[in-house]
C-alpha positions as CSV (number, residue, x, y, z in Angstrom):
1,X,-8.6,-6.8,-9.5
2,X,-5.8,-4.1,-9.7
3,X,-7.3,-1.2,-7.0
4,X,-8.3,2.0,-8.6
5,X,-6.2,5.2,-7.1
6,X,-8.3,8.2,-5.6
7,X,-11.5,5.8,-6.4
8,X,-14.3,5.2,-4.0
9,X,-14.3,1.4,-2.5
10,X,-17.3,-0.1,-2.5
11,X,-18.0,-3.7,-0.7
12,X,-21.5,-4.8,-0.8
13,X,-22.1,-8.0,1.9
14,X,-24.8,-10.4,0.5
15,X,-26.3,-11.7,3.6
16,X,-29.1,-13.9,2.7
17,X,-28.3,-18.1,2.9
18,X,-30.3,-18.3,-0.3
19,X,-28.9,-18.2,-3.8
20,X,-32.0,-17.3,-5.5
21,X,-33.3,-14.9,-3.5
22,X,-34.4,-11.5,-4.4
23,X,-31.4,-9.9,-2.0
24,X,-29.2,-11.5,-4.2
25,X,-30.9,-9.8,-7.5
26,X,-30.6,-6.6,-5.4
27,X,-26.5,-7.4,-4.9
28,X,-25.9,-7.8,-7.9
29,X,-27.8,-4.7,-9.6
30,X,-25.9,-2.9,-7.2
31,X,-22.9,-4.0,-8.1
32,X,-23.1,-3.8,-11.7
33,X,-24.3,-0.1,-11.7
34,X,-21.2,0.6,-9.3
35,X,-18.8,-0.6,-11.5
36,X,-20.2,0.6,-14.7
37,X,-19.6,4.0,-12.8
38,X,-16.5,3.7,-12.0
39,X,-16.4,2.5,-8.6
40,X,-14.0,0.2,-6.7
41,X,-15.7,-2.8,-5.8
42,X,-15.9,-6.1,-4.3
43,X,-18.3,-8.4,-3.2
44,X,-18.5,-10.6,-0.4
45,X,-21.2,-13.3,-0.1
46,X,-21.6,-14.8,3.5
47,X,-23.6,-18.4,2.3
48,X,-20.1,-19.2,0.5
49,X,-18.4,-18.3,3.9
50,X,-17.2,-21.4,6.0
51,X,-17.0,-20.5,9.5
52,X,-18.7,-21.5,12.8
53,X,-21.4,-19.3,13.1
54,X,-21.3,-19.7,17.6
55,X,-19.5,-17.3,19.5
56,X,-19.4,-20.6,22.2
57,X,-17.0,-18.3,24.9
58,X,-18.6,-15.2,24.2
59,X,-15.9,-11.9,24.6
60,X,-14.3,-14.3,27.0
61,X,-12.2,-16.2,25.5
62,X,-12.1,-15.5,21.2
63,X,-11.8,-18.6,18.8
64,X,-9.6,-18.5,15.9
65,X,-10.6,-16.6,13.2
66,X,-11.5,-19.0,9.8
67,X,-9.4,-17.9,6.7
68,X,-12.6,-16.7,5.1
69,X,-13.5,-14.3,8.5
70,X,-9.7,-13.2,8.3
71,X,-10.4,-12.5,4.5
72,X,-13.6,-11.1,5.4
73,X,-12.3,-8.1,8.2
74,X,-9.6,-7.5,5.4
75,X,-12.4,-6.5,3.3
76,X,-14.0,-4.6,5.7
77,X,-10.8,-2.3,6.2
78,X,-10.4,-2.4,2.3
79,X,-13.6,-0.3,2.0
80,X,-14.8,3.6,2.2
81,X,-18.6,2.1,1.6
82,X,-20.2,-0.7,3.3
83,X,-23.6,-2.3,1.8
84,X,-25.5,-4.9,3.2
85,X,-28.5,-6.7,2.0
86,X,-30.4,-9.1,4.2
87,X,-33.8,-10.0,4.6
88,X,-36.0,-9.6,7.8
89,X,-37.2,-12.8,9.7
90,X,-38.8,-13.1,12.6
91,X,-38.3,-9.5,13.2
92,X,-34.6,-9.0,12.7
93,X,-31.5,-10.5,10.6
94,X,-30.8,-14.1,9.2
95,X,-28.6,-16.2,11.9
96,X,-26.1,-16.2,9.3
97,X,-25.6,-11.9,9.1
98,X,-25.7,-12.7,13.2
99,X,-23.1,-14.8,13.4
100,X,-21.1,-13.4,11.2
101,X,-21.3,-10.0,13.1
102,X,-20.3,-12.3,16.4
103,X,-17.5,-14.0,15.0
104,X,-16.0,-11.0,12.5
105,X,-17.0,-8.0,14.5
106,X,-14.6,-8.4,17.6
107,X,-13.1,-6.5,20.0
108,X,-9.4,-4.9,18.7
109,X,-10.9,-5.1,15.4
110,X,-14.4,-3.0,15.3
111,X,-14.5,-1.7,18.3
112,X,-12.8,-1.4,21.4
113,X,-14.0,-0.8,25.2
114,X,-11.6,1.3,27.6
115,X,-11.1,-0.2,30.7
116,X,-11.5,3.0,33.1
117,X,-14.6,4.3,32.0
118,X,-17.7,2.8,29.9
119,X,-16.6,4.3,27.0
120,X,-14.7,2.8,23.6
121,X,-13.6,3.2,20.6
122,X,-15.0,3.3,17.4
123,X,-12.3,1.1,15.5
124,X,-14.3,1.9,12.0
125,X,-15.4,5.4,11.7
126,X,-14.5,7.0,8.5
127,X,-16.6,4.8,6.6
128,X,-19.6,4.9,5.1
129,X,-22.5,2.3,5.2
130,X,-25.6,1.4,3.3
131,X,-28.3,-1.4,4.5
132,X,-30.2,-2.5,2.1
133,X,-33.4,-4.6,3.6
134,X,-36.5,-7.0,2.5
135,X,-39.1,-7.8,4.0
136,X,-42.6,-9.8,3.2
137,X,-44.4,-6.9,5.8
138,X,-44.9,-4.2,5.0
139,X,-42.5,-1.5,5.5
140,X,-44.9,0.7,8.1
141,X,-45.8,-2.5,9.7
142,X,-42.2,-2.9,11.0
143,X,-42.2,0.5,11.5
144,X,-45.2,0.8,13.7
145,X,-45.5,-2.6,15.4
146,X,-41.7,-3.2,15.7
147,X,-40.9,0.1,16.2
148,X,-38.0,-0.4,13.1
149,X,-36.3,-3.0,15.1
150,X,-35.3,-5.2,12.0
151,X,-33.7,-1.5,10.8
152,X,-31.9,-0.3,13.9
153,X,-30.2,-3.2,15.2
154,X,-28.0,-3.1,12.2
155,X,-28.0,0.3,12.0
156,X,-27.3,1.4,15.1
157,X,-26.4,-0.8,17.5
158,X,-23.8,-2.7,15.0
159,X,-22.4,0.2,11.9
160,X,-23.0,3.4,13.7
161,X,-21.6,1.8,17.5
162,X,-18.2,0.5,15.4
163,X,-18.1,4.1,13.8
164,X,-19.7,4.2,10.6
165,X,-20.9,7.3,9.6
166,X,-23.4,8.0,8.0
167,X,-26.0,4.8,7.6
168,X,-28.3,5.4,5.3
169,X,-31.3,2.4,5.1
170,X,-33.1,1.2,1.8
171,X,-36.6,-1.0,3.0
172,X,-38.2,-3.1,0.8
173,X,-41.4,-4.4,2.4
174,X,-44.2,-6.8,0.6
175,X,-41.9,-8.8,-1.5
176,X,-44.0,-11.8,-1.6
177,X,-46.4,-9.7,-3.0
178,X,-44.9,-7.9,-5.6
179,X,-45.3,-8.3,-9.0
180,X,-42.6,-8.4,-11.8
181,X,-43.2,-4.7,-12.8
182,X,-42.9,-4.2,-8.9
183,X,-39.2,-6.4,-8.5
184,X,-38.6,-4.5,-12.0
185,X,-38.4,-0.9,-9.7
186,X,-37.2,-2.5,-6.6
187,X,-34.0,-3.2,-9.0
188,X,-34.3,-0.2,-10.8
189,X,-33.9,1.8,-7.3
190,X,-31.5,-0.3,-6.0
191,X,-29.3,0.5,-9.8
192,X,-29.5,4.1,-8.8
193,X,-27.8,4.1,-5.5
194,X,-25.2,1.7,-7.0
195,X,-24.7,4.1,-10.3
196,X,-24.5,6.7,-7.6
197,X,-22.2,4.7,-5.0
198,X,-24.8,5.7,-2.1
């Protein structure tokens, strides 16, 4: 794809291991409506990722980077805009978004401590992000009884710590619920942030 000058750049992560899943409906409306309007985009689907999902040394000692999670942080640093959809289970992301974040997300590359003080760097501020989450709960129930865990983590403690700025969230709760009319919207909504590259 020959990269549009002056043109927002738009990656959207799909981060759930299943194929047919309603996350990756919710991708792909996203996508299309983005590039119908104009946008930059590219698409990166972590269940046709091969990499070792273990961080086995921790920070301690960093295994070599796959070519797909080499590919992958190129991606990253490609984009202004960052969206990812994932479902919630068990009260917070898929192991695969995990690992991924453990074995992409390192040190050097999102973010960096200093060694004098307990401070770091923020290695990808001026970019955007957008997470776009399912859930069969109900939204207010992981609002009230998990006090937006499966929300925050991502949010905070993984885009907004590595600098990006500002993280908007889009929750989807009740899916195993919903009816087509119901799905119909859920795409619907999920066109209108992409038409809008929000």
């Amino acid at each position: 794809m020959t990269e549009k000058k002056n043109v927002k750049k738009i990656l959207v992560i799909d981060a759930h291991p299943n194929e047919k899943s309603l996350c990756r409906a919710l991708a792909d409306s996203y996508l299309s409506m983005a590039e119908s309007s104009g946008f930059d985009t590219k698409r990166l689907t972590l269940r046709n990722l091969e990499f070792d999902l273990n961080l086995h040394q921790g920070y301690h000692q960093i295994q070599e980077l796959e070519p797909d999670l080499v590919q992958s942080q190129e991606q990253i640093l490609w984009c202004d805009h960052l969206v990812i959809v994932y479902p919630i289970w068990w009260g917070t992301m898929p192991a695969l978004l995990k690992g991924f974040f453990d074995r992409c997300w390192l040190p050097g590359f999102a973010f960096q401590y200093h060694k004098k003080d307990p401070f770091w760097d923020k290695l990808l501020k001026g970019r955007s992000a957008r997470i776009i989450v399912t859930s069969d709960a109900p939204y207010l129930y992981n609002f009230f009884i998990h006090w937006s865990a499966p929300y925050r983590v991502v949010k905070k403690a993984i885009l907004a710590f590595c600098g990006f700025r500002p993280v908007k969230m889009t929750a989807f709760g009740g899916i195993k619920n919903l009816s087509e009319a119901q799905i119909k919207q859920t795409l619907t909504k999920v066109e209108t942030l992409g038409q809008k590259g929000l």
